[in-house]
C-alpha positions as CSV (number, residue, x, y, z in Angstrom):
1,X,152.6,111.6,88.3
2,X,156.3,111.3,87.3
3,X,157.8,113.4,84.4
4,X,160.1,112.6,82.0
5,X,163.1,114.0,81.4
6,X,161.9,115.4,77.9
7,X,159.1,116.9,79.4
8,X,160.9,118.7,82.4
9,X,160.1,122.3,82.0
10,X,163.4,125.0,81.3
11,X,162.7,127.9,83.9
12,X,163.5,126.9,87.7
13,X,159.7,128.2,88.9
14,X,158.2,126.1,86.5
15,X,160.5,123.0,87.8
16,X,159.2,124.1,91.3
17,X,155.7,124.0,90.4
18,X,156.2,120.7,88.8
19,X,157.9,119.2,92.0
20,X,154.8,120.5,93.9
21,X,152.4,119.2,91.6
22,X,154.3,115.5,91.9
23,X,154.2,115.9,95.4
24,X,150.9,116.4,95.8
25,X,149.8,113.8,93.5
26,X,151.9,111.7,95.6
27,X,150.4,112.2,99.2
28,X,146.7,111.9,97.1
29,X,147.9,108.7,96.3
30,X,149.2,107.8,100.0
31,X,146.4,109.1,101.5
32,X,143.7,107.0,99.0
33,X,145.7,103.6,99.4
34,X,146.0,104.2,103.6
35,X,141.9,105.0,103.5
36,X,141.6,101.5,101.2
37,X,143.6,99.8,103.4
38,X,142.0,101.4,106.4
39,X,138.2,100.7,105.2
40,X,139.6,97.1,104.6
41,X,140.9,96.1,107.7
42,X,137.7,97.8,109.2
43,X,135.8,95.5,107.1
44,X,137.7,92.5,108.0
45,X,137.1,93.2,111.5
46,X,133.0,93.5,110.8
47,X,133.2,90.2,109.4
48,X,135.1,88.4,112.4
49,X,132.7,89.8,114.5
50,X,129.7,88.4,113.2
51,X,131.6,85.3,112.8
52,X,132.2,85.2,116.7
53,X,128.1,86.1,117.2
54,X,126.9,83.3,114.8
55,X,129.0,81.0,116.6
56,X,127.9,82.0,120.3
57,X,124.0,82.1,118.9
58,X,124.8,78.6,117.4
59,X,125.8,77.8,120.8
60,X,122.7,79.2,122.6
61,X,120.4,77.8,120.0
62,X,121.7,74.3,120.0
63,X,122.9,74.2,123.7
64,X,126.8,73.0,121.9
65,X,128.8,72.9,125.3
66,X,131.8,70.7,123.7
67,X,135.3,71.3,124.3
68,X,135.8,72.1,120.5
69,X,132.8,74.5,120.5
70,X,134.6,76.6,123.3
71,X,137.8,76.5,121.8
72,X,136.4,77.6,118.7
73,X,135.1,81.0,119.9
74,X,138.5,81.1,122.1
75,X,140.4,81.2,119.0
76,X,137.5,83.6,117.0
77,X,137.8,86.3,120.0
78,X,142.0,86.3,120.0
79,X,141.3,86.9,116.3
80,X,139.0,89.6,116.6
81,X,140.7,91.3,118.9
82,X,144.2,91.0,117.1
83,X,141.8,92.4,113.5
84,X,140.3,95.0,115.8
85,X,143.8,96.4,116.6
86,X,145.6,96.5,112.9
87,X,142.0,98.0,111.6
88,X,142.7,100.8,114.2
89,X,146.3,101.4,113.8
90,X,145.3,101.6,109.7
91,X,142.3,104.1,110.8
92,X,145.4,106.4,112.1
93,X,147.5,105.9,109.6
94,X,144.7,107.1,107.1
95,X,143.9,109.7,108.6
96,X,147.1,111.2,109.3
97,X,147.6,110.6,105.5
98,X,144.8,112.4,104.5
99,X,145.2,115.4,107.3
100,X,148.3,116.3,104.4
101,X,146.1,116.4,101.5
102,X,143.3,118.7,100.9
103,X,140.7,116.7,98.9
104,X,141.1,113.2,100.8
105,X,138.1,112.7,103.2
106,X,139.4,110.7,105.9
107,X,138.3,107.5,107.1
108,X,136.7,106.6,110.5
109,X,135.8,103.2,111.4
110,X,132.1,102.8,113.1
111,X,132.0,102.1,116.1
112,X,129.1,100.6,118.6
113,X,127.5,102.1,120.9
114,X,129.4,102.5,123.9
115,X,127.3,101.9,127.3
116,X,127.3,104.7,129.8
117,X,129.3,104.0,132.7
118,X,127.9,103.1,136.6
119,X,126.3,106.4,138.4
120,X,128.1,105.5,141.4
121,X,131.6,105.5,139.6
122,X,133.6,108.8,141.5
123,X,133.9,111.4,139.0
124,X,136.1,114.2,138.9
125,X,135.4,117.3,137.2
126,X,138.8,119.2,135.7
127,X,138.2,123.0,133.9
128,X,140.8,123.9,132.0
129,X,141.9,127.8,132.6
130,X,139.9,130.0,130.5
131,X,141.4,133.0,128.2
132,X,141.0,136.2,129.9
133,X,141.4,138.2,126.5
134,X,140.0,138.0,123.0
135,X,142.2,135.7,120.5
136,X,140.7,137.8,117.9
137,X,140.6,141.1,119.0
138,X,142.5,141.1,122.2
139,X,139.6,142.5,124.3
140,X,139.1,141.5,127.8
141,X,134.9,141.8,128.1
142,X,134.6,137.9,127.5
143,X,131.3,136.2,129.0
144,X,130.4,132.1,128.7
145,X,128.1,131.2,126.3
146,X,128.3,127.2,127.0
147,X,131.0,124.7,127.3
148,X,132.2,121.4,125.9
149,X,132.5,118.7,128.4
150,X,134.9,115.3,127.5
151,X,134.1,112.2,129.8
152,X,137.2,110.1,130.2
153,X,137.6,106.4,132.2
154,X,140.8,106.5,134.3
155,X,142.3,103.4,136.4
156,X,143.1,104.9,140.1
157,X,146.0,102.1,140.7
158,X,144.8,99.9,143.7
159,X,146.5,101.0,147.2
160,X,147.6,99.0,149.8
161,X,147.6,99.6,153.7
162,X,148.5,98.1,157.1
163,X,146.0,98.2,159.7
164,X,147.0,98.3,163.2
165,X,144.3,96.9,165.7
166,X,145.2,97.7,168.7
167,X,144.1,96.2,172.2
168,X,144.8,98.3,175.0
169,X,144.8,96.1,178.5
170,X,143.6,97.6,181.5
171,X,144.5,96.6,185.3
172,X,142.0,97.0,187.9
173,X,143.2,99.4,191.1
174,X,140.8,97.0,193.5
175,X,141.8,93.8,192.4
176,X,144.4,93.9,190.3
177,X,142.5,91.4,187.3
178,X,144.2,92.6,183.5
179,X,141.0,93.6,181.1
180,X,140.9,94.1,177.4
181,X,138.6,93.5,175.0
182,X,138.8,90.5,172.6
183,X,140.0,90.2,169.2
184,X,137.9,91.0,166.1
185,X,137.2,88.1,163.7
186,X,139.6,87.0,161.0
187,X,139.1,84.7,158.1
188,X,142.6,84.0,158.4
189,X,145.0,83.7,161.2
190,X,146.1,86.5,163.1
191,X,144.4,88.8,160.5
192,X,147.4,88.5,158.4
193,X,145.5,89.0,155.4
194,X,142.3,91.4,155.2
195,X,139.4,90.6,153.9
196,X,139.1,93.0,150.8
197,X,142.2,91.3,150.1
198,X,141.1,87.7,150.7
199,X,138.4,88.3,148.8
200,X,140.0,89.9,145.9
201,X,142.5,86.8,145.8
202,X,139.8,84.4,146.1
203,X,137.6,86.1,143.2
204,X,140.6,86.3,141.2
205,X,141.3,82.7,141.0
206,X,138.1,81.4,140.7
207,X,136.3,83.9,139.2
208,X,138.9,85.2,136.5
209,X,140.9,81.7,136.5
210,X,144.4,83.7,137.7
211,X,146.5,81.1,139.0
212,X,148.1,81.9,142.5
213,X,151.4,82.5,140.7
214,X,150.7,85.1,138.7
215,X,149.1,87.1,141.5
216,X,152.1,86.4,143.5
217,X,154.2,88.2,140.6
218,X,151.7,90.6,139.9
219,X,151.7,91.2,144.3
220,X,155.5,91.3,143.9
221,X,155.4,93.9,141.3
222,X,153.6,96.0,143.5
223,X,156.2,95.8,146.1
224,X,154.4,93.6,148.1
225,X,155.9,90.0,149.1
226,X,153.3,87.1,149.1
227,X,154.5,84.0,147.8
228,X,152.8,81.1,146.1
229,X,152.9,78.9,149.3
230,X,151.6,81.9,151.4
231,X,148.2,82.9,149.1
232,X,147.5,79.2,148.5
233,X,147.6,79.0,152.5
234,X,145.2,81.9,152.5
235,X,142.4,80.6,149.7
236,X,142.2,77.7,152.3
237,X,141.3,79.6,155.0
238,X,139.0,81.7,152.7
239,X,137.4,78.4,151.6
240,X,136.7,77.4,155.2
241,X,135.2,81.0,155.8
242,X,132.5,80.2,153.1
243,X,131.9,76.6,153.3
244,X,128.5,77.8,155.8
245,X,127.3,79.9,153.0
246,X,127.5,76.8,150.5
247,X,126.3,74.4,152.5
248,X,123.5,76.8,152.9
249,X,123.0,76.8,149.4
250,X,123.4,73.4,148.5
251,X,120.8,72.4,150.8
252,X,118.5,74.6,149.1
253,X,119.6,73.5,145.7
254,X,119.0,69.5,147.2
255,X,115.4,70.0,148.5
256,X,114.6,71.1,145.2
257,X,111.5,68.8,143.7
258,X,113.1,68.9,140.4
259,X,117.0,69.1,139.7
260,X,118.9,70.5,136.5
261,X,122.4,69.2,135.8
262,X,125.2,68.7,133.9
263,X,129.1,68.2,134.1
264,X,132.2,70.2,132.1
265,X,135.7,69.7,131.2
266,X,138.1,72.0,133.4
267,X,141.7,72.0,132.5
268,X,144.2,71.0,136.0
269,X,147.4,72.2,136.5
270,X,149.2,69.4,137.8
271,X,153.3,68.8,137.9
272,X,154.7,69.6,134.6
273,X,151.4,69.0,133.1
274,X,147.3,69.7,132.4
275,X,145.0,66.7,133.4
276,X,141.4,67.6,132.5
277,X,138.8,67.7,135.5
278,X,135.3,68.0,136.3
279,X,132.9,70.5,137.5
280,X,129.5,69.3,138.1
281,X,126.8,72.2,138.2
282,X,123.2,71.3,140.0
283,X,120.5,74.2,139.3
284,X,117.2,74.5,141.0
285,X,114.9,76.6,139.0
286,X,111.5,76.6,139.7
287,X,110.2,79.6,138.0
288,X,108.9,77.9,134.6
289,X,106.1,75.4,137.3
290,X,105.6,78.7,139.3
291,X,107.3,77.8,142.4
292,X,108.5,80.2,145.0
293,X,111.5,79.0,145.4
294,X,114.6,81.4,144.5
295,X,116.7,79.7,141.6
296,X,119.9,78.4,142.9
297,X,123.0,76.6,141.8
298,X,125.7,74.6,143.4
299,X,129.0,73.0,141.9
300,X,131.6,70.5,142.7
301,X,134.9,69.6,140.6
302,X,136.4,66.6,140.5
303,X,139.6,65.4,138.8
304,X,137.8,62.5,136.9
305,X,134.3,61.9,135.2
306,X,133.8,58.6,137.2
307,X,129.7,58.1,138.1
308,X,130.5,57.8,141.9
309,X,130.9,62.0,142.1
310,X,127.0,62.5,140.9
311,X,126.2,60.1,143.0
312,X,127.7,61.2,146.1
313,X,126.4,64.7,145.1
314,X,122.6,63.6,144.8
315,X,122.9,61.0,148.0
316,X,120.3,63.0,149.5
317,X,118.2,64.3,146.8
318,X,114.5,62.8,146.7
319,X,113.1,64.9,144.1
320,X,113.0,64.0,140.4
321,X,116.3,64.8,138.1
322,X,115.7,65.8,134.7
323,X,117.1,64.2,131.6
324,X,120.4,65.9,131.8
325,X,120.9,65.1,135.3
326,X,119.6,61.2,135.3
327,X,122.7,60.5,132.6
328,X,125.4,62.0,135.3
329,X,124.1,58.8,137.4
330,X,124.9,56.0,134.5
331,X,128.4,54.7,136.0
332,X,131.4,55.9,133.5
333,X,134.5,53.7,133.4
């Protein structure tokens, strides 16, 4: 509401009302465009989101494992996540709009479900000091009548140590021969790295695709010196530790009577460019013909998508391969 000058009342508490009726109408009006703007990013969000599921059910239903289809739902979840942000910065921004009006209801986005969190997680409980007198009254004969619990998720930062192993030699009295007891096993040499740590860096570049210099920073950040050349020196030697295990599973996956496969792109980091690799996955399932066997799979990369990889793979496979598998072994020029 803005007056006109004609209409500008004479007496100085009349003006004041005025002011305060302006005001008001004012903050109403903030607080009903924030809560339109608020319920529309919310709803812009919504409808990203079931973009991004249609696409991955498409994907499922059709079995679409194309390069485009992947970076489709790439681009769909940066997106959703960038909508999912402004929609809750506008949520704030309503709501601290409407917290100065009185008959603005504020807005608050729906949320899903969230899933409880593991039973083994550590949990700390924390009670806040209690009031030992009344608020009201000032009394002191206070007794509990319940209480109000709030669970929240807290990052303990990861901690770093040095273990010393020590190997205390003995001489013998009699014969003078030195004793001590022989080194524990290493996956690397010397022990240099442990192997929560090995393993950490191992699942970290293959299983959330961090390359080794980016950990390095990320390691160097944390006061803790291990360069490129030094962690790429130790996912060899973690390789090496599990190449048993795989062969173990591959020749489980091999003796298979039937054989599932197929091959995917994988980008490369080469010098001062990405090539586009291979990875060839083999899966033995035998649980839809009711076979015993546990369900297994075993992959290889290769830089190219020439036929002699599949082949090499399956050299010693004499069961049948499915359809999927039998067009790996068609040569590709």
């Amino acid at each position: 509401m803005i007056s006109k000058p004609d209409d500008l009342p004479s007496d100085l508490v009349s003006a004041l009302a005025a002011l305060q009726a302006e005001r008001e109408a004012r903050l109403h009006a903030e607080a009903v465009a924030a809560s339109a703007l608020a319920e529309l990013s919310d709803n812009e969000a919504l409808i990203a989101h079931l973009e991004l599921r249609i696409e991955k059910l498409k994907r499922e239903l059709h079995g679409q494992r194309s390069e485009r289809s992947a970076r489709l739902l790439e681009q769909l979840e940066l997106e959703l996540e960038e909508l999912i942000t402004t929609a809750s910065e506008d949520e704030l921004a309503a709501q601290a709009a409407a917290a100065k009006t009185q008959n603005v209801r504020s807005f608050t986005r729906k949320r899903p479900v969230r899933k409880p969190w593991p039973d083994d997680i550590e949990h700390e409980r924390v009670v806040v000091e209690a009031p030992t007198t009344c608020a009201c009254c000032g009394g002191s004969r206070l007794a509990k009548v319940g209480e109000d619990v709030t669970k929240t998720l807290e990052e303990i930062p990861r901690r770093f140590k040095v273990i010393e192993t020590v190997r205390e030699k003995f001489t013998c009295r009699d014969c003078e021969k030195i004793s001590q007891p022989p080194a524990p096993f290493h996956a690397t040499p010397r022990g240099f790295i442990g192997p929560q740590l090995l393993a950490t860096i191992l699942f970290d570049k293959f299983g959330m695709h961090i390359p080794l210099n980016r950990q390095s920073v990320r390691f160097k950040a944390e006061r803790i010196d291990l360069p490129l050349s030094t962690l790429a020196d130790q996912i060899g030697h973690g390789t090496f530790a599990v190449m048993p295990l795989f062969h173990l599973i591959e020749r489980h996956v091999l003796a298979a009577e039937r054989l599932h496969g197929d091959d995917t792109t994988i980008r490369i980091l080469a010098k001062g460019k990405c090539t586009t690799g291979r990875i060839w996955t083999y899966v033995r399932d035998d649980r839809p013909f009711a076979g015993p066997a546990p369900p297994a799979a075993v992959y290889y990369a290769s830089s190219d998508r020439r036929g002699e990889h599949p082949q090499k793979h399956l050299a010693v496979f004499a069961g049948h391969p499915v359809p999927p598998v039998m067009h790996l072994l068609r040569p590709v020029a």
